[in-house]
Steps between C-alpha positions, in 0.01 A plus 500: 500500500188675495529902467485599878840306516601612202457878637620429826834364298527852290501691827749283721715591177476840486773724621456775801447773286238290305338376776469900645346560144287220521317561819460820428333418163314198720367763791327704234344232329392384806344795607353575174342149475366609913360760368282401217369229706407731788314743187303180361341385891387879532357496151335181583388551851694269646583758760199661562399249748793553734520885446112511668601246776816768616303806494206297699798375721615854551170678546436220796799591627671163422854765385781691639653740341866423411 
């Protein structure tokens, strides 16, 4: 069993209240983790690119306003 299974086992064990505590725990990780990633592709430009391409696309009048 490799250790996806291994973790998908753990949580098909866990009871309600663990599972509640779990995901919890799980969304903030997760959203932590999103984070980080989203603050290294600034840092490295990886963004740059597709910020000048939506403010050319808006300026042309390629956007609606939501």
């Amino acid at each position: 069993m490799n250790k996806i299974e291994n973790i998908e086992n753990e949580v098909r064990s866990l009871t309600e209240a663990e599972l509640a505590t779990f995901r919890k725990w799980f969304i903030e990780f997760d959203a932590d983790v999103w984070d980080r990633q989203l603050e290294r592709d600034i840092a490295s430009g990886k963004l740059a690119e597709l910020a000048r391409k939506s403010l050319s696309d808006h300026e042309s009048g390629k956007s609606t306003e939501l």
